[in-house]
LUMPA-528845 format. One record per residue: residue in one letter; y, x, z of N, C-alpha, C, O in turn. Coordinates in steps of 0.05 Angstrom, whole numbers, plus 5000, padded with zeros to 4 digits. Each point is the difference from the previous one (the first is absolute). Layout:
N
AYXZYXZYXZYXZ ...
This chain:
557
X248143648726499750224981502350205005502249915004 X497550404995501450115004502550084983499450064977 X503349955030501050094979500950284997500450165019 X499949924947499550294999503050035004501849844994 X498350475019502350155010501750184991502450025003 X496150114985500250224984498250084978497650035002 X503950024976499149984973500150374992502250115001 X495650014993500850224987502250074976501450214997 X498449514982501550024976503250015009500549855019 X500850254975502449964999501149844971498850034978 X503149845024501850004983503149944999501449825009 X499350474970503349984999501449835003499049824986 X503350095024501349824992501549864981500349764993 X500850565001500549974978498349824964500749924977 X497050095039498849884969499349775004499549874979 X500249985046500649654992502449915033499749955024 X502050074958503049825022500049675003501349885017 X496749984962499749775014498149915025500349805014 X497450424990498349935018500350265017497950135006 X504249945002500350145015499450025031501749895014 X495350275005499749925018500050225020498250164995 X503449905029500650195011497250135010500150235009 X497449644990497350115013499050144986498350135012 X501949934963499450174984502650174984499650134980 X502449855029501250195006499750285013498450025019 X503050244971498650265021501849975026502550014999 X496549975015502049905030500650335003499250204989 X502749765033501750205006501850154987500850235007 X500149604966502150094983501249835003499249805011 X503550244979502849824995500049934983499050134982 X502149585014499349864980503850005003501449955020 X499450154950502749994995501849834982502349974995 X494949934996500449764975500749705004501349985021 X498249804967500049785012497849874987500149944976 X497650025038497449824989500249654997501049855016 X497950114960500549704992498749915025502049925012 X496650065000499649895024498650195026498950225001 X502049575020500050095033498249775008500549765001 X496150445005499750015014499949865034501850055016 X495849774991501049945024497249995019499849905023 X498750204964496850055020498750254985500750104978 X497349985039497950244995497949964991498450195000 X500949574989497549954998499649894962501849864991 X497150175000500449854965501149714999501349924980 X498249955036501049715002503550045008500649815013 X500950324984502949995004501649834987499849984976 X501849885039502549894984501450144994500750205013 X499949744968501850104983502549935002500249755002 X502550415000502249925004502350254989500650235007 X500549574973502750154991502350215016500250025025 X500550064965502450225007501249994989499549964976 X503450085034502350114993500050274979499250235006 X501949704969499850144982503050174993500350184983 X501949695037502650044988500650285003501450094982 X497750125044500150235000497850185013498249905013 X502250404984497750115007499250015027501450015021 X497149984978499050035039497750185006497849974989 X502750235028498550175000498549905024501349915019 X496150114983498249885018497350204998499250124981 X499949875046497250125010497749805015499649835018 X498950344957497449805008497250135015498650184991 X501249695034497850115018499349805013501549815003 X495350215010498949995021499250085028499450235005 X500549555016497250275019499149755012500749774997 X497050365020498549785011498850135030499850235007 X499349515010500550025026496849935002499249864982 X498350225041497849925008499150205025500650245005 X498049625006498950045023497050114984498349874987 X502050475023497150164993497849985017498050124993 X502049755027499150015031498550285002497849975009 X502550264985499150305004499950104976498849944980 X503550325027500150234985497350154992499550084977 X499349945042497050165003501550355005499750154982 X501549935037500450204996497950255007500750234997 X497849725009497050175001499850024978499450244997 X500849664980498650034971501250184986499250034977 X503350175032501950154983501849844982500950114980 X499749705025501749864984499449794972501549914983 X495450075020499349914975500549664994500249904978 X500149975050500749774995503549934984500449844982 X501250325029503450035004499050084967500749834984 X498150365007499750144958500049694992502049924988 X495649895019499749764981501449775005499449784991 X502450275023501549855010503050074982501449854986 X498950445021502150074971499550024975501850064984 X495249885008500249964968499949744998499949954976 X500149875035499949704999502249914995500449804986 X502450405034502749984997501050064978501949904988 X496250335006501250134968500149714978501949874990 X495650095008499549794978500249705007498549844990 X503350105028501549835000502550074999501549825007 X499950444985503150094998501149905027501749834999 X497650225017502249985029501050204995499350204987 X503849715031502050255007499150145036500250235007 X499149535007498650075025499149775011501249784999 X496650265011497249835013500450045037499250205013 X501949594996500650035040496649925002498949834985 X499750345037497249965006500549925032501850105014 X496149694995500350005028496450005008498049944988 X502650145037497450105021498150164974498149944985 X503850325019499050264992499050125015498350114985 X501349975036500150035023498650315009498150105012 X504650004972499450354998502349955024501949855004 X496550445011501950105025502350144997500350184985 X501049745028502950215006502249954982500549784992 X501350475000501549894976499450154976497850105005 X502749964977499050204972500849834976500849774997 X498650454986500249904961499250194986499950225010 X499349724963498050134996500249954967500149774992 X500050424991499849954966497649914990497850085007 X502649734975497449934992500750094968502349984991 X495850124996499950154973497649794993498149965014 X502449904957498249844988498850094972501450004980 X496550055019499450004970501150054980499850214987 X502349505006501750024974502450215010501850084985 X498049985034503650205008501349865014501450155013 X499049584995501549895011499850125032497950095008 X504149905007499750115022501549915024502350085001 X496949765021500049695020500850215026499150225002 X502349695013500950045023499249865023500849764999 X497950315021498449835024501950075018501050235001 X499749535018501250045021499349805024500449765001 X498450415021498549745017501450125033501550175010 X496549604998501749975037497749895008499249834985 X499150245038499049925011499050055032501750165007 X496749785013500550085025498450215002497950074987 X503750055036499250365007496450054996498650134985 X500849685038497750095009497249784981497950104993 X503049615004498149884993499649884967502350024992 X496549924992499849964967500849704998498749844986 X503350115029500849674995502749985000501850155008 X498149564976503349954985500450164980498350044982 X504450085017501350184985499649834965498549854987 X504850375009500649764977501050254975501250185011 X498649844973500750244976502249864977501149795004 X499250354976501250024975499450194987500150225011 X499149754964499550074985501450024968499249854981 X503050365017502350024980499050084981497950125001 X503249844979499450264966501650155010501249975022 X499050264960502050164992500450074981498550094983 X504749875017500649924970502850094993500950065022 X501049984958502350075010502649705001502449965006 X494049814982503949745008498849895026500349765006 X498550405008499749865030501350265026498850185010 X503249764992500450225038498849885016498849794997 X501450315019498149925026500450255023499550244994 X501749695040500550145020496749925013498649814994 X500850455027496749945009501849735026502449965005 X495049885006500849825020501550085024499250175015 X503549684987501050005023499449885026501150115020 X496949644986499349835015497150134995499650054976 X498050035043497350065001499349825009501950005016 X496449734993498749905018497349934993499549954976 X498050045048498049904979500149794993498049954987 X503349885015499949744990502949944986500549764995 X501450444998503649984983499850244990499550215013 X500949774966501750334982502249874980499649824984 X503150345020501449914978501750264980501150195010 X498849784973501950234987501649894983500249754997 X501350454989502750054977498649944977498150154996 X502549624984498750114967501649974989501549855011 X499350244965502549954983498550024971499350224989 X500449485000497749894976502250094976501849834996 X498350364990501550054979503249875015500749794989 X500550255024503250015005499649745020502049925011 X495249934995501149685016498550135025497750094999 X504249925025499350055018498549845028501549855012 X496450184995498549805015498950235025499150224995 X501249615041498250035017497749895001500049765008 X497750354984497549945007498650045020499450225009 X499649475005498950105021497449825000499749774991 X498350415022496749984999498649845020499750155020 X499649664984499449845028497349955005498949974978 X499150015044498149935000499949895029499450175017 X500949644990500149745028497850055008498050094989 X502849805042497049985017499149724982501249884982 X495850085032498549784983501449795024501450075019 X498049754975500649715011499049875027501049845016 X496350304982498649935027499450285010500349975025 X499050324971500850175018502450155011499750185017 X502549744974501850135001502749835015500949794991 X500350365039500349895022503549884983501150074980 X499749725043502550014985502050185010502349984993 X496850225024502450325007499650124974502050074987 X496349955006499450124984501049944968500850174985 X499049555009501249864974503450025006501350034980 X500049955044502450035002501350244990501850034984 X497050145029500150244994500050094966501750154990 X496349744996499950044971502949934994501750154992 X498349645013502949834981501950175011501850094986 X498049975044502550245002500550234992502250115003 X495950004987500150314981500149924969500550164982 X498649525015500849934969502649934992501050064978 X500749765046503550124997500750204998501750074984 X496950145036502050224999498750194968501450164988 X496149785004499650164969501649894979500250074977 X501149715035501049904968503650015005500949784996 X500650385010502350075004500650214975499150224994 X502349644996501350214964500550315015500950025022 X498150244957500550275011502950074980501750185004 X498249674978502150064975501249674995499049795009 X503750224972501249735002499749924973502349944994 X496450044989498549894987496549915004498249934984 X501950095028496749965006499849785006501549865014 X495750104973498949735012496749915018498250165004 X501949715001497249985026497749844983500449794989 X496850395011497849904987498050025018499250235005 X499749595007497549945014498149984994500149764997 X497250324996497549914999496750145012498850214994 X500749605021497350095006499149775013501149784996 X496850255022497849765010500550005026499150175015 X502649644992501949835023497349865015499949985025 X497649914955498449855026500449785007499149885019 X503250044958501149665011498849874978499250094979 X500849575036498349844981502449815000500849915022 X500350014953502149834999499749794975500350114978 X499349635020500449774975501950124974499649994976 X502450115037503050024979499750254986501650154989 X495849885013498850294981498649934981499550154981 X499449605021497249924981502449804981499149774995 X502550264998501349834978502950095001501250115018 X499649794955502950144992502349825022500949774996 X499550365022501949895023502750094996501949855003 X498450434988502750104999500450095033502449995008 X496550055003499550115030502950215006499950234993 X502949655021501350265001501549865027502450035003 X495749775021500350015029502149835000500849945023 X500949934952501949815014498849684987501249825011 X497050124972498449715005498050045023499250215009 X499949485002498349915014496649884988498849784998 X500750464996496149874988497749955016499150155017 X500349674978497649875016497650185002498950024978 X499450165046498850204997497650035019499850195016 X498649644980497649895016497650255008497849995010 X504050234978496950204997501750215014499050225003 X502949735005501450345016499150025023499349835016 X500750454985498850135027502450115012502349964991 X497250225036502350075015501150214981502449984993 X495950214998501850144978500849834983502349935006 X496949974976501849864981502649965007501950104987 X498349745036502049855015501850234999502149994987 X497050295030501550245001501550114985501950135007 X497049804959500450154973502349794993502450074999 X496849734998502249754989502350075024502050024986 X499050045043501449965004500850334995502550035003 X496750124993501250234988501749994977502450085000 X496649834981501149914985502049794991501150014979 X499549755041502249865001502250285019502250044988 X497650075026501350185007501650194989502350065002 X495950034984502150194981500649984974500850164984 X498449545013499949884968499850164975501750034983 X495050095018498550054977498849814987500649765002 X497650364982498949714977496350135007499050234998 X500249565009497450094988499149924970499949784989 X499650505000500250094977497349814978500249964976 X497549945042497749894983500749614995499349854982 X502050115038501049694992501949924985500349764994 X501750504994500449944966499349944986501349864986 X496550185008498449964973497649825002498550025020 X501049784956497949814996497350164989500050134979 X498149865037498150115005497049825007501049785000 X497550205003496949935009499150035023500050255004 X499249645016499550185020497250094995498549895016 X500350284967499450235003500850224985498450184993 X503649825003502150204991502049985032502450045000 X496749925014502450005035498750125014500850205011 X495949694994498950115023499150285004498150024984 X502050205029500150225005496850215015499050225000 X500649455013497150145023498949774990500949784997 X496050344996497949795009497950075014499550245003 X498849555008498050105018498350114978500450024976 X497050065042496550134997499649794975499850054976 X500249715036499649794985500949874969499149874982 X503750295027501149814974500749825003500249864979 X500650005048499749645004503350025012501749844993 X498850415027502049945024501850224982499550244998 X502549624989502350144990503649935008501249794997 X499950455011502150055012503050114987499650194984 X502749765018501350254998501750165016502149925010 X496850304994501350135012502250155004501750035017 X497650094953502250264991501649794988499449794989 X503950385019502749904986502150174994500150215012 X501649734971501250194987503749765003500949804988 X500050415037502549855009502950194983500050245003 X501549674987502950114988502249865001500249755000 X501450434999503149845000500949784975498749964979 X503049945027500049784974500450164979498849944979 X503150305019500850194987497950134977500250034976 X498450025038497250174995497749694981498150014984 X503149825026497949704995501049944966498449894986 X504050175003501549934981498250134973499849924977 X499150335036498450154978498450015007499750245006 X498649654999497249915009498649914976501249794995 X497350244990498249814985497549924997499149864981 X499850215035497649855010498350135022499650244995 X499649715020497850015022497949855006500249754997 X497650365012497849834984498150215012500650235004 X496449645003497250175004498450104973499849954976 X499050235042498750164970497150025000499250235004 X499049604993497050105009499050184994498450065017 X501650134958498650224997500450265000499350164983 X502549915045500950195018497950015015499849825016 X497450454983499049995017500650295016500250224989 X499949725036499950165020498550005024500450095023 X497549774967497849955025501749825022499850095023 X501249774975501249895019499949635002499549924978 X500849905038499849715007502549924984500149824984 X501750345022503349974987500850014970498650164987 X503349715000499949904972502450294999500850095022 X500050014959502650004993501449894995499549834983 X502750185026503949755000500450184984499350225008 X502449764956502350154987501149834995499449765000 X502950384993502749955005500950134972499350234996 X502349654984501050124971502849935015500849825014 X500350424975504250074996500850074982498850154985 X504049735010501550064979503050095005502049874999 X497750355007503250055018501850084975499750004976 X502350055044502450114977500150335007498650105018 X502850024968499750435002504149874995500950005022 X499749984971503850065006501249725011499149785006 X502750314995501649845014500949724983500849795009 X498850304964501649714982497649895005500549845018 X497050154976497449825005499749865024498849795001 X502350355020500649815023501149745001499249795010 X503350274975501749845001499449724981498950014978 X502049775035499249734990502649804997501349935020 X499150014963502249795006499749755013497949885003 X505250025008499849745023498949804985500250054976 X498749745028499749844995502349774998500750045024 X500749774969502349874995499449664999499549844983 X500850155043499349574989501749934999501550085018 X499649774963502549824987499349764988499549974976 X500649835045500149774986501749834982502450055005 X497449824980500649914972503149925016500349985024 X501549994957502249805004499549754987498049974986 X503949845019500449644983501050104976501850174998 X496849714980501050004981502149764993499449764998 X503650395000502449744999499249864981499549765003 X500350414966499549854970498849775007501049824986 X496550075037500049674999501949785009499749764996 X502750395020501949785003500649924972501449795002 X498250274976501649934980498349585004501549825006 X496450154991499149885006500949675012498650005020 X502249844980500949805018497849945019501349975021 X496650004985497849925020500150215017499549965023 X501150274969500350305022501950025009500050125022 X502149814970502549985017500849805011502449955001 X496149915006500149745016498549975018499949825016 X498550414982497350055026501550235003500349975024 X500950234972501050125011502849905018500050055024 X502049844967501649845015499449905032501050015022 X496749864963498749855036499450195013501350035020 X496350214973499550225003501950105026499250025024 X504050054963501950105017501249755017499750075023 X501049764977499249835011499449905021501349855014 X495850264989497350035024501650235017500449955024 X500450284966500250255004502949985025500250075023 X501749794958502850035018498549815018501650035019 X496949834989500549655027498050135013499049895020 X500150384971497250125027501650295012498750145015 X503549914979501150155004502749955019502149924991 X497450145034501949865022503350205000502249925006 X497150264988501850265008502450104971501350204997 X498449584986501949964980502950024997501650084983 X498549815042502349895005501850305008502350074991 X496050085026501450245003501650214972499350064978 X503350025040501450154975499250244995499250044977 X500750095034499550235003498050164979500450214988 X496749585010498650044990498749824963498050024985 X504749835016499149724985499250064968498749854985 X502350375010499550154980496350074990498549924983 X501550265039497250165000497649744998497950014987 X503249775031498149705003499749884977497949884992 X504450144993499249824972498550134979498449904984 X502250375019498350054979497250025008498349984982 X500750065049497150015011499649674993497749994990 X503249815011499549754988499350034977497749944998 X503650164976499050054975497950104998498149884992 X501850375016498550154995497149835012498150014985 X501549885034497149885019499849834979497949994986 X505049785008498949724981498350124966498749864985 X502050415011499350084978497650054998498449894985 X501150355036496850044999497849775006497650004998 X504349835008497849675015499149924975497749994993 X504749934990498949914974500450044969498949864983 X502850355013499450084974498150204998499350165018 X499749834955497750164995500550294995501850084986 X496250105028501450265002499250104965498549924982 X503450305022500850234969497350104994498650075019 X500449934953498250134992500150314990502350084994 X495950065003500550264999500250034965498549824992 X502550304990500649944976497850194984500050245007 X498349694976498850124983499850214992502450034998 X496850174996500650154983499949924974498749804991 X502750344995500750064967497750054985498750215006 X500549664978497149994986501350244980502450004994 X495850224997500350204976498949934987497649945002 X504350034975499649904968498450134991498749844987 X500450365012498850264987496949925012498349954982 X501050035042498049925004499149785006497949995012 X504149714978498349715008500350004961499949784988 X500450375003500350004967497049954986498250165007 X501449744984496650074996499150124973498050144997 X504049764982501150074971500450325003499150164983 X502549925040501050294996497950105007499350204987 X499249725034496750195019498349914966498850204991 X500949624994496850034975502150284988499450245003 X502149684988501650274983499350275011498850204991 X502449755033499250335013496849995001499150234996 X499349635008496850035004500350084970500250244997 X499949634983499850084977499850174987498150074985 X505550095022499950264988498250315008499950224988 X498749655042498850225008497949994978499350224992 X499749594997497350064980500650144980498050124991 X504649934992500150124985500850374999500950085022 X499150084962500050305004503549985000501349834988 X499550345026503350035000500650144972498650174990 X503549745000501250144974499349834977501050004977 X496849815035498649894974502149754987501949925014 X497650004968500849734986501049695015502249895003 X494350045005499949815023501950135024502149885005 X497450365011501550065022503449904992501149835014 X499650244973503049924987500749834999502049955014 X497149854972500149685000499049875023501649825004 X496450175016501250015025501650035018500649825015 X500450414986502250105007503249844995501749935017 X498150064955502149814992500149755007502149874998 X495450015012500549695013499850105025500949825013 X498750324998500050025035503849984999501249815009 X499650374982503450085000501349704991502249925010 X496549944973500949654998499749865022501949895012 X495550114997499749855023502450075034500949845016 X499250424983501450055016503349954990501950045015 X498349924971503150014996499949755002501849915015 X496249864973500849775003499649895029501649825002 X497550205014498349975036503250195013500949925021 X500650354963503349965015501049824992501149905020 X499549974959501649905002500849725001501949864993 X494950075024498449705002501650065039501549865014 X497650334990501050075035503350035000501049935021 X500950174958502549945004501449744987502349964992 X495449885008500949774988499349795018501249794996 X496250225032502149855020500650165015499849875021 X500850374986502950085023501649954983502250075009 X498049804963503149844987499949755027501449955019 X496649964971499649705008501149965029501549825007 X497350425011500149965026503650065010501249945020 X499850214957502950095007501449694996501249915020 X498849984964501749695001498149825019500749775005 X497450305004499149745017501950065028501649865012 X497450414992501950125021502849844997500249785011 X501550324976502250004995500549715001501849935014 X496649884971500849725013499649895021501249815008 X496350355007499849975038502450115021500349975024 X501350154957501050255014498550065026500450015024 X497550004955498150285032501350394985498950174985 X503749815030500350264996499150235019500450244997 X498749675016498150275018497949924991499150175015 X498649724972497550104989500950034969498150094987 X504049874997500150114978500750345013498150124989 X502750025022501150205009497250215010499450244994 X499249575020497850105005497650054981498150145007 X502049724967498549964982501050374981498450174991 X503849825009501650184986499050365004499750204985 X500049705050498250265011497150065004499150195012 X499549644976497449954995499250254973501150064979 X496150045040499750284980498049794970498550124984 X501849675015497649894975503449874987499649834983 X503050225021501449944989501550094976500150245003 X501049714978501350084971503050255010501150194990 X499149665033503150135003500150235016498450055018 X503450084976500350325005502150035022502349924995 X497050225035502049935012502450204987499550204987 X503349685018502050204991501850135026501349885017 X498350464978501550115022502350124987499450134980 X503249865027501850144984499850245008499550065023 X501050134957500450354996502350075024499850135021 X503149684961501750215016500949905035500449765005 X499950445014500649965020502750165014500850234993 X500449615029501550135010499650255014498150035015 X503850194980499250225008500849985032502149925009 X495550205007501149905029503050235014501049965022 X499950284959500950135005503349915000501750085016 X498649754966502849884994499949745017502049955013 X495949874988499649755024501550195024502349965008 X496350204999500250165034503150054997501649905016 X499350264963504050044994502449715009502149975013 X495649824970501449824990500849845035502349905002 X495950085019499349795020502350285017501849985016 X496950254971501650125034504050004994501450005019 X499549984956503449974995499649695014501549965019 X496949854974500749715007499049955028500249775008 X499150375006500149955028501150235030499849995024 X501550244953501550175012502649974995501150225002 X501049554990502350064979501249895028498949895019 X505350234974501250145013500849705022499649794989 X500950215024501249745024503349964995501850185000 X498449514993502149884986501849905033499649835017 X502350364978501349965033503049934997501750045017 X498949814948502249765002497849755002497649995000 X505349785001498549674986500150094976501350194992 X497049654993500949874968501549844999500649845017 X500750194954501549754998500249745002501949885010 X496450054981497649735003500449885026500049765003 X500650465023500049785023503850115006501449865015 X499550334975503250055006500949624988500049805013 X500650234960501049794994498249774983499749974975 X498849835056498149944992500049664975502049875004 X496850064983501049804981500849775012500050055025 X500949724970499649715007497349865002499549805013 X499150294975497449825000498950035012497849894999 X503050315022498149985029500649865014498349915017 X503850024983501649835028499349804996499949865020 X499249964951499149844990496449895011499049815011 X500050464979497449965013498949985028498149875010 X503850325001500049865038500849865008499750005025 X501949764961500249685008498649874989500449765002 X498050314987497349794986497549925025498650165013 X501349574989498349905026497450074996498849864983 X499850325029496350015008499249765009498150025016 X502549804981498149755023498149964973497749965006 X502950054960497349944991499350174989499949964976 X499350275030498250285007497049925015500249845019 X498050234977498049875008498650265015498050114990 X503249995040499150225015497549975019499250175016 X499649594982498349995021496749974989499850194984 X498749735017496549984992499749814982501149785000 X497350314981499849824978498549735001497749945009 X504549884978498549745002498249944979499750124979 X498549555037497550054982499750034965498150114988 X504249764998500050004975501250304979500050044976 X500750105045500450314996497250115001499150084978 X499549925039497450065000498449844985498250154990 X501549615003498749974976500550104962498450074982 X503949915020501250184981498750224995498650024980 X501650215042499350284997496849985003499150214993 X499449645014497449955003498749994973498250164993 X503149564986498750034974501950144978500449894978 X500750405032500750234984498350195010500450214988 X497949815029498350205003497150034974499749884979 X499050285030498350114975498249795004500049865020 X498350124961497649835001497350135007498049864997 X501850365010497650095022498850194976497950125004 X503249914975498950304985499950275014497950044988 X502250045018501150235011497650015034500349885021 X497850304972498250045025502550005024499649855020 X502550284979501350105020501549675018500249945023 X500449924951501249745009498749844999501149804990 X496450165019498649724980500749785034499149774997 X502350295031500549815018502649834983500449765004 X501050364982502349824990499049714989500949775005 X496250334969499149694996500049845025501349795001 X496750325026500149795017501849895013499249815013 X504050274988502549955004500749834991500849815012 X499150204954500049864975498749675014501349835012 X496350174982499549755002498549865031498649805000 X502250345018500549935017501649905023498949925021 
């Protein structure tokens, strides 16, 4: 059954944000807002998938689509190329690549439609005979530029587009077929398809699509096709083979094995029959270009008199530069949580733990490094077996796990404001909340002496700076003025050079002479022995403190 493509109705977005679906959206506008959901196919069956709501992102929403016309008809005055651009119209393409058009020479040509809209033809084909040749077919519009083609071939055209500010090389392809077409000849393709896809500008990016003629497995299912896995591919032909190693080459993505699809939503050609179905056409891009991609997919009720399906292709680019931008991603794995040494069964598996650690470790013994070794002992015996840190809760809001305060507030909406009832409502909402504060500073009482008898003074400290907290940070008003600091440092490190002795060493006391016959032999100048270091071991912290928590493992290890 076919699915529908295009819907005459529009509707705003503005008037339902939960079922927000970019296909009935007016394409070719900027969407400057942030829609409760993104979007991830063209067809009514879309998953649905959340977005980032935290800031604005300006984003552009378009299509185009790629098929093999197998003839322009250019005897006819152009009447095939008219229904071919109102087909484009009412599927909202931004531009439609056509292959084996097979108008002569080079040219372009305005197409004026009915509703006003008004299409740009631009074709290539050979001098003398009505075969091959490959076109495009642009709007015009003012969020699309577009330079005419720099590359003519009948079988390559590539130009300049710049999609509302995202800049892309497009280039148009139509391959020899598989069995007439020599391999001088297929070499040759792929060598004028390097040289069309070389950036003219340094933002640009490389967009491929047309009917390559290759028959490849890793097309008929979601492969993620981008030439560096090995897929099992029982159906490739010498093109295929050609295309796939093109593409491990200059590591593009083919763009249709992203997405979970049917295969007859993949295949592109079918026979007379209906029986012998193929795909041909492909739509190759940079990973760059692959990131905003949202669906690609066949379209059956594109007619153009033709064997060939339409391939589209939905985008969602960015128009500035902050929309580009994405933050890193950050893997950080958990640390040991010390708090279970408290434990006796954990610190006794940890013990052995270290243990294991020093008798597998040959290079101990060295000085140099004996430092850095023990604590990589801790640190390995820790992650081996204490249980790593959990990530901490958030803070439940009183106000809304309240359920007393939500009937109140439901409540008072039933009554007229000003009124009687509104008032006396009112007056218990202001009870309930006073009593729900001072139910919440009554355990941050609690939690301040539990603290205080843990002495966990870095999470009381941290609790202190907590925005769901009672306490107010305090900054003092007055400060030093830096003008008298700058006075004060430059007399105390400019002052005058003392060029007598002091007295102090003229006529120096007795009790020096005293203290330089006092014997150093029990002065303790050399490396600390072991009961010095255990000493200073259980005066260290008990692992509060994110910054210190290796001291616990010091501690009881």
């Amino acid at each position: 059954m076919a699915r529908p493509w295009n819907s005459k109705k529009r509707v705003e977005p503005q008037k339902d944000l939960q079922r927000e679906n970019w296909q009935y959206q007016p394409l070719g506008t900027a969407d400057t807002r942030i829609p409760a959901i993104q979007t991830t196919g063209i067809n009514n069956s879309i998953k649905e998938k959340p977005i980032n709501n935290n800031k604005t992102i300006n984003m552009y929403t378009w299509k185009f689509g790629t098929i093999n016309i197998r003839t322009g008809n250019e005897k006819d005055e152009g009447y095939k190329l008219y229904s071919i651009a109102k087909e484009v119209e009412n599927a909202r393409f931004q531009f439609c690549c056509l292959q084996e058009v097979r108008y002569r020479g080079l040219g372009n040509k305005e197409i004026i439609l009915s509703t006003g809209e008004t299409f740009v033809f631009y074709w290539c084909g050979q001098k003398k005979r009505r075969n091959a040749g490959v076109g495009v077919l642009i709007r015009k519009s003012k969020d699309i530029q577009f330079d005419e083609p720099d590359i003519c071939d009948p079988h390559i055209m590539a130009m300049n587009i710049q999609m509302k500010g995202f800049r892309i090389r497009l280039v148009n392809v139509y391959s020899h077929t598989n069995c007439d077409g020599s391999d001088n000849q297929k070499e040759t393709f792929y060598r004028s398809l390097k040289k069309a896809c070389i950036k003219q500008h340094k933002h640009q990016k490389i967009l491929i699509c047309g009917d390559f003629n290759a028959t490849t497995a890793v097309s008929l299912k979601q492969s993620y096709f981008d030439g560096k896995q090995i897929i099992e591919d029982p159906i490739c032909n010498d093109n295929g083979l050609r295309l796939k190693r093109f593409i491990r080459e200059t590591g593009f993505c083919m763009t249709q094995t992203h997405f979970n699809h049917q295969e007859e939503e993949r295949f592109t050609w079918f026979s007379n029959d209906k029986i012998t179905r193929k795909v041909l056409d492909y739509v190759i891009a940079e990973p760059y270009i692959q990131q905003y991609v949202k669906d690609c997919a066949v379209y059956s009720d594109f007619t153009c008199d033709s064997d060939h399906k339409i391939l589209i292709t939905a985008m969602l680019t960015p128009t500035t530069k902050r929309a580009r931008w994405k933050p890193k991603k950050t893997i950080t794995s958990p640390k040991p949580d010390p708090k279970s040494l408290y434990k006796t069964e954990m610190r006794e598996k940890y013990a052995r733990s270290i243990a294991h650690e020093l008798e597998a470790r040959d290079y101990m013994d060295q000085t140099e490094d004996i430092n850095t070794n023990i604590l990589k002992c801790l640190d390995s015996a820790a992650m081996s077996v204490l249980p790593k840190m959990k990530k901490r809760k958030n803070v439940d809001e009183i106000w809304k796990d309240d359920e007393q305060l939500n009937q109140l507030i439901n409540q008072r909406n039933e009554f007229q404001r000003g009124s009687d009832e509104y008032k006396v409502v009112t007056k218990a909402i202001k009870r309930r909340v006073y009593y729900l504060r001072n139910e919440k500073l009554e355990r941050e009482a609690n939690d301040l002496n539990e603290y205080a008898s843990r002495r966990e003074v870095e999470q009381l400290y941290s609790s202190f700076k907590s925005d769901n907290s009672s306490f107010k940070e305090h900054r003092p008003k007055r400060k030093c003025d830096p003008s008298v600091l700058r006075e004060y440092f430059q007399k105390h490190f400019t002052a005058d050079v003392i060029h007598k002795d002091p007295i102090e060493l003229e006529s120096a006391p007795a009790f020096i002479e005293t203290l330089q016959n006092i014997s150093t032999n029990d002065i303790k100048t050399g490396p600390p022995d072991e009961s010095e270091i255990i000493n200073v071991v259980k005066k260290l912290k008990d692992g509060n403190s994110k910054q210190n928590w290796l001291d616990s493992l010091l501690q009881y290890g």
